[in-house]
N, C-alpha and C positions, 0 to 999 in steps of 0.2 A: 483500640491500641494506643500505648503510650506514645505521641509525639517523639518524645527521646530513643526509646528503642527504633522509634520508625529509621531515626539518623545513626543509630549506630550498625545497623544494618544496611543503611546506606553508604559507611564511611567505610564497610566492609566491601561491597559490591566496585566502589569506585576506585580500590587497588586493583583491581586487573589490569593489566596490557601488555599486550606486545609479546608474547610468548606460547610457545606451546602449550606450556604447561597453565597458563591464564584463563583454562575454559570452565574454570569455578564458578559457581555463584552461590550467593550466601543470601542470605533471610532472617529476620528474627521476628517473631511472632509469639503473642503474649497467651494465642488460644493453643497455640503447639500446631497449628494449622501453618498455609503457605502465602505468603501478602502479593503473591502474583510474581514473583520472580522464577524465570524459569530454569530447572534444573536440567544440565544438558548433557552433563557428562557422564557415563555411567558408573564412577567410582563415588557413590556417593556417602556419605557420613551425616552423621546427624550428634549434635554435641546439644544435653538438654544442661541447664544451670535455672536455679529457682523459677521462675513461671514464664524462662524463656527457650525457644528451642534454636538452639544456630543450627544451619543444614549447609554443606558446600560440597562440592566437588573437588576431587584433586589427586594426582598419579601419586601413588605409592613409589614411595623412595627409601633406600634404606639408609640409617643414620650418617648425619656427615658429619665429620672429625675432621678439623682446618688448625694447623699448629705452624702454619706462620704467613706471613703474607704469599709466599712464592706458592702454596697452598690452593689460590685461589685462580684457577685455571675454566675457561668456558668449557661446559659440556663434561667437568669433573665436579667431585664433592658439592654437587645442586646450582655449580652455578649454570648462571643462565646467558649473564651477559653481564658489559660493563669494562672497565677499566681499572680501577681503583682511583678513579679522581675525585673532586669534589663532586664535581659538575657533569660525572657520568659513573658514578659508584657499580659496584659489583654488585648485582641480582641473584639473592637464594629465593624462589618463589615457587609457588601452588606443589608444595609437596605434602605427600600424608605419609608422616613419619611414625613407626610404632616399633619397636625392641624389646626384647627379654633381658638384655645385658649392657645397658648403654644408654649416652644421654640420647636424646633426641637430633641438637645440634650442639654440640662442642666446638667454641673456637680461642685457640690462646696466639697470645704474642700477635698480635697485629694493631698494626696502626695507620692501614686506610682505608675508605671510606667502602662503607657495604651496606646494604639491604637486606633484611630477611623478613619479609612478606609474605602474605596468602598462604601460610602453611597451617595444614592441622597435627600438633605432633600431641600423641599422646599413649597412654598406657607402656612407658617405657621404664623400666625397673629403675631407672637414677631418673635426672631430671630431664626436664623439656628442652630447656635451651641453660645452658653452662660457660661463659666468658671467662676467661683469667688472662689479664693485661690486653683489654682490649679497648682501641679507643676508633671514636668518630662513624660507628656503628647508628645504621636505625634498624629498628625492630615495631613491624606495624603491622595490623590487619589482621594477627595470627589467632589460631583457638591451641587454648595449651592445660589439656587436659590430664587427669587420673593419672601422672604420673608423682614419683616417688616426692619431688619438689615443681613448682616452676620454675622460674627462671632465678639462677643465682648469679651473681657479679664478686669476682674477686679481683680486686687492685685493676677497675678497669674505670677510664676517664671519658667527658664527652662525647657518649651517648644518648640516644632517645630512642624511648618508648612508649609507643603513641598507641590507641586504640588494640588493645591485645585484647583477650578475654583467657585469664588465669584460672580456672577450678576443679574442685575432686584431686589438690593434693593430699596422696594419700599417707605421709610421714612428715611433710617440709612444709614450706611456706610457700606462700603465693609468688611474690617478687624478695629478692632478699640481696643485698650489698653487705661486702665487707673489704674497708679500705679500698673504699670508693670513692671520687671526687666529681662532682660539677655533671651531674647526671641528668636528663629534665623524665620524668614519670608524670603522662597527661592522656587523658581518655580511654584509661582503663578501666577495666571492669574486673575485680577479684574476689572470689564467692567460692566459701565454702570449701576452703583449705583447713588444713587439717591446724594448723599452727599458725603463726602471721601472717596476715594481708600483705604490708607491706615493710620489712624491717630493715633497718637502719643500723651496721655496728660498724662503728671508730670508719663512718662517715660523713664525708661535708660538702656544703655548696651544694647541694644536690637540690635541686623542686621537685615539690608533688603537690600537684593542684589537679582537678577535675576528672577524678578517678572515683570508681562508685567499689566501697570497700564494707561485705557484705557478708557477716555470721562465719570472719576467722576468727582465729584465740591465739594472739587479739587482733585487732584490724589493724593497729599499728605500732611500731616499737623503732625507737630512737633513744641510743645511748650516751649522744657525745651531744645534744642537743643543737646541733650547727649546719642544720639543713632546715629550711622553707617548705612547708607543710600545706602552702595556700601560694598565691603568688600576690598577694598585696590586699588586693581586692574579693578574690573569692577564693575558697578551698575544697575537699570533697565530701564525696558523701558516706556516711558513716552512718551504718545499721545500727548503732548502740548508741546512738547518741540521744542524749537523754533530754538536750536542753530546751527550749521556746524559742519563737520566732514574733514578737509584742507586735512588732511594726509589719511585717506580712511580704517581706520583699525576698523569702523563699531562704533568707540565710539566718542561721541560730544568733540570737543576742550572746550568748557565750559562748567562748573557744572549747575545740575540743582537748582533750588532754592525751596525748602521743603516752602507751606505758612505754617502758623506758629507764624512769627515775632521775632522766635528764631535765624533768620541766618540758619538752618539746611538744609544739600547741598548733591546732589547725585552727588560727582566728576567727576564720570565712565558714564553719561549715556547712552545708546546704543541710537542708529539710528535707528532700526527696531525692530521689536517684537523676541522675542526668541535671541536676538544676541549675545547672547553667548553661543548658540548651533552652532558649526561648519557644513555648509552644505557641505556633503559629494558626490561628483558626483555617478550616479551611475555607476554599475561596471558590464560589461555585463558577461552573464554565461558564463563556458564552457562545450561542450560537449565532451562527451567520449560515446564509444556503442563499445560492441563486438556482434560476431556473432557463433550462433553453430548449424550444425555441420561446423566445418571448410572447409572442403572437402565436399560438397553438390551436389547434384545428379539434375537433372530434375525430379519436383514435388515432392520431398522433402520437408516437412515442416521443416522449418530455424525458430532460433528464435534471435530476435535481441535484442538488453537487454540495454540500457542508464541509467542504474541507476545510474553508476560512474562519470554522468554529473553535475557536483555542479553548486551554485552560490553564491560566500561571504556573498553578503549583501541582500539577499532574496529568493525569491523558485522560482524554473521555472513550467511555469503554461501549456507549451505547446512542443511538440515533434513532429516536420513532417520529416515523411520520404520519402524521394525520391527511389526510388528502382531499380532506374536506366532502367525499363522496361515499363515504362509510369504509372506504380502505382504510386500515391503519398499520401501519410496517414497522417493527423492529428490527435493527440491525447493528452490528458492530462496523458493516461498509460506510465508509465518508457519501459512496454519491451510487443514487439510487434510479431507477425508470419507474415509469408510471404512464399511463392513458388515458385519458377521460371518453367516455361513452356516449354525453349529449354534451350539449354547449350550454353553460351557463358562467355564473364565478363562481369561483370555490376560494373557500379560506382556505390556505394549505400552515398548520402548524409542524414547529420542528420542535422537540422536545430532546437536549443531549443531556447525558448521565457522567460523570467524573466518575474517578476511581476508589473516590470516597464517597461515593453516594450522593452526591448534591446534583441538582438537574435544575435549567433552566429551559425558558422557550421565545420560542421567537413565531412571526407568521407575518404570510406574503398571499396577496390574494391575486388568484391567476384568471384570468378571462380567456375561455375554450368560446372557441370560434367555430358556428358549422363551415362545414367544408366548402369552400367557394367553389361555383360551377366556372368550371375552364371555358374561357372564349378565345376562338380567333378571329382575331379584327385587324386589317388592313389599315384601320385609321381611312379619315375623309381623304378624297380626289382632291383633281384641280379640273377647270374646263383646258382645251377643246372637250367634247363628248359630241358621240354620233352612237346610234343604235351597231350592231351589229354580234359577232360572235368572237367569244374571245377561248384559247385554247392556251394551258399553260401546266405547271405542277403547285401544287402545296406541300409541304412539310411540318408536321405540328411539331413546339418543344415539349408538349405533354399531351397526355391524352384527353380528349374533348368529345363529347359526348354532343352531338349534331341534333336538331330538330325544326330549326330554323335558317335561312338566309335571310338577310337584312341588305338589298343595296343604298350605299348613300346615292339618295337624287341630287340635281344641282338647285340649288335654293331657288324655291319658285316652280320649280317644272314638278311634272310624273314621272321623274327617272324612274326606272326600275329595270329586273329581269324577267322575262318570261318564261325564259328555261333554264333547268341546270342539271347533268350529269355526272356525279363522279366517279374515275375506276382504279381500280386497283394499278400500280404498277406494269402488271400482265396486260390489262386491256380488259378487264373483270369488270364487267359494270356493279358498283358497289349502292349507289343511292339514287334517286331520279325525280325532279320536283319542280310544278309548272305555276304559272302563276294564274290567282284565279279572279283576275279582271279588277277595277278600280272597288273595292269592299273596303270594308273599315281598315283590314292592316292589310293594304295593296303594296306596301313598300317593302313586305315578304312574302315570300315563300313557305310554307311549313309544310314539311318530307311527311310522307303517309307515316312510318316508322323511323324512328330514333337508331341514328347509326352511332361507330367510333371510328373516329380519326387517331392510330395512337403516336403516340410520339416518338421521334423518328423515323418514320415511314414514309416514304414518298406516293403520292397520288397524282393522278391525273384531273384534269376539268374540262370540261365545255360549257362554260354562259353564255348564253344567248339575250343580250340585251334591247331594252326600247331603247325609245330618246332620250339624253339628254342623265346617263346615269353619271355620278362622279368617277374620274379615273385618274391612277397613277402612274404619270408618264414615267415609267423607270422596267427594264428589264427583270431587277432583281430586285426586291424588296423586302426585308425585314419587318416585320408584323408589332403591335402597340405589347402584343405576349411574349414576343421573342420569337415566333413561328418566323419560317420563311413562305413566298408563294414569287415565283416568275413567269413571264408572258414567252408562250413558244408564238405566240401569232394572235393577232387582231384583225378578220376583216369587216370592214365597215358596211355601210348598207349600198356604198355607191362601189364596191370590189375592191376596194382600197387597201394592203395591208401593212401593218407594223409591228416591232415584235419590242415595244417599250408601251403598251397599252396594256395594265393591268388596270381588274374592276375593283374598285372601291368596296367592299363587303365584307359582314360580321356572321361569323359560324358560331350558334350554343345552343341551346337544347332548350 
């Protein structure tokens, strides 16, 4: 697709706002296809001119007729809003205008400030849009088709018209002034009028520069020769123009020649359509993706996030990811889940896609961790220590998979337990584990069968200690995992009790 068309389709899309009638949207496409704008409204139109198709939306209106300023009333004759100021002009917009007997828009005698935007008027037995004494008018965005003329101006001053799309007049001319003054005519497009592109009679002061003027008879005519054809530096584009371009800077070494018989000359004129819109290459994205949690486990749901992936000049329309595990995921979502199955690293690539096709990658290598076995650990005592039986709760913050007691001794001795009980809440006895004499690992316990501790559930205990095990003189205590465990009672070997004696010991499997 041509760059230029891309913007003039663009420069159609960006007059919408702020109204009802605004739920348009336009396209212009070189295959006759749609460049991803979406059409929402369902009065839709499609307006084709040489190897381009315009497509918009827009409510059916029947022709408006405005014959003096007092005329102009919100929510009559298409207006939409506005005031007549400079600085808040009156709004004719998104109407689709068509007649058997009538122009399209007719306005005479006015002299303040209006809009007529986003309309598609066309096949109406006179012309499209018709001024007589009208000043400080713009006229923009519109498609103005298959009617008798386009657009004529009679004895009207200080207006613009910018971006129209003029063609398939079927009797008249594209744009046409007569005793006209001080007019500016820029980023139009007029094709394939039955008669003049753009003519000129006992007009002056007027410009026209950057208009693409395309197989009318003729493209241009100027009688009085006293209007500007170019604006200094560049002019437009002209399907007949026969001349070179030696030096390559997109503009003909010769002027074009206005008929006429006036001499009036387009100095500047371009070589191709739109050529004074600079074509910009384009510019591929970049990605960016983080991952969390940072540190991830095996079967851990991870979630990968690319939203931080831009692209200057358009959207990216696609996200694949590789996941380094033979997963690979396409997607049009920013941010995606994933698991890994065993631990190792994995390269994880991001591959995004623009809207033009260009695609970059980026990649981040993630280290899947096996799943760490849960321990509750009390953390080391302090002395006093004396053997006896100690009676209390646990509460794990996760669930812990038991197969082991460990007590901490006091450095130097054979602390240890020689018995331990746990129950359920009810008084269930849940696990039961003795100690089996001074052996290679005498400083535990290991349970016949592997229980769970789960998390939040409160338990009961009874350890039955030797001499000399570490212990923490504290009633309540908070655990090295975040587990709780408290001492209901302590007695000692000599009947002694206290209820700030918890035993020092590590619960895992």
């Amino acid at each position: 697709m041509r760059k230029g068309i891309v913007l003039i389709g663009l420069l159609l899309l960006f007059g919408f706002a702020g109204t009802a009638a605004a739920a348009m949207a336009w396209t212009v496409d070189n295959s006759g296809g749609m460049n991803g704008v979406d059409i929402t409204n369902k009065n839709l139109n499609e307006f084709t001119f040489s190897d381009r198709v315009v497509r918009f939306s827009a409510m059916p209106h029947a022709p408006i007729y405005i014959d003096s300023n007092d005329d102009f009333v919100i929510g009559e004759n298409g207006v939409v809003s506005g005031d007549g100021t400079e600085s808040n002009p009156y709004i004719i917009e998104g109407w689709n205008i068509s007649a058997s007997a009538a122009n399209g828009i007719e306005i005479k005698n006015t002299d303040i400030y209006f809009i007529v935007r986003n309309c598609k008027i066309h096949n109406n037995s006179e012309g499209g849009i018709c001024f007589h004494i009208v000043e400080y008018s713009t006229v923009s965005n519109n498609c103005i088709s298959d009617n008798l003329y386009g657009i004529f101006l009679d004895s009207c001053n200080d207006n613009l018209f910018d971006s129209n799309v003029i063609t398939g007049s079927v009797n008249g001319d594209g744009i046409s002034m007569d005793s006209s003054m001080s007019n500016t005519l820029v980023n139009n497009t007029i094709e394939s009028n039955r008669y003049t592109g753009i003519g000129l009679w006992s007009s002056s002061n007027n410009i026209v520069y950057h208009n693409n003027l395309i197989d009318n008879s003729p493209n241009g005519y100027d009688d009085v020769a006293a209007n500007s054809w170019d604006n200094g530096a560049e002019g437009n584009y002209w399907s007949d123009y026969t001349g070179i371009d030696e030096d390559g800077d997109g503009i003909g070494d010769t002027a074009y020649n206005i008929a006429g018989g006036a001499g009036a000359k387009d100095n500047y004129p371009f070589m191709r359509e739109n050529g004074w819109i600079t074509e910009v290459e384009n510019q591929p994205p970049v990605p960016s993706f983080s991952y969390s949690p940072e540190n991830p486990v095996v079967n851990q749901t991870m979630t990968f996030d690319a939203s931080n992936s831009t692209d200057i000049d358009g959207t990216i329309i696609s996200y694949e990811w590789d996941f380094g595990d033979g997963n690979i995921t396409n997607t049009a979502d920013e941010i995606i889940t994933h698991s890994y199955s065993l631990a190792d690293d994995y390269i994880v690539n991001l591959t995004v896609t623009d809207d033009g096709g260009l695609t970059n990658s980026t990649s981040k290598t993630v280290t899947v961790n096996p799943v760490a076995t849960a321990v509750f650990d009390t953390g080391s005592g302090t002395y006093p220590s004396i053997a006896g039986t100690h009676t209390g709760t646990i509460t794990p913050n996760q669930d812990i998979t038991v197969q082991k007691m460990h007590t901490y001794p006091c450095i130097g001795t054979g602390g240890h337990t020689e018995h331990v009980t746990f129950y359920y809440s009810n008084g269930t006895k849940l696990a039961e584990g003795h100690w089996t004499g001074y052996t290679e690992d005498w400083y535990n316990i290991t349970f016949d069968s592997a229980f769970t501790l789960y998390a939040g559930e409160t338990y009961n205990y009874t350890i039955r200690t030797g001499s000399y095990p570490q212990i923490i003189h504290e009633q309540n205590h908070t655990t090295l995992d975040g587990s709780y465990i408290n001492c209901t009672e302590f007695t000692d070997a000599n009947g002694r009790k206290y209820n700030d004696w918890i035993p020092a010991i590590r619960l895992w499997a």
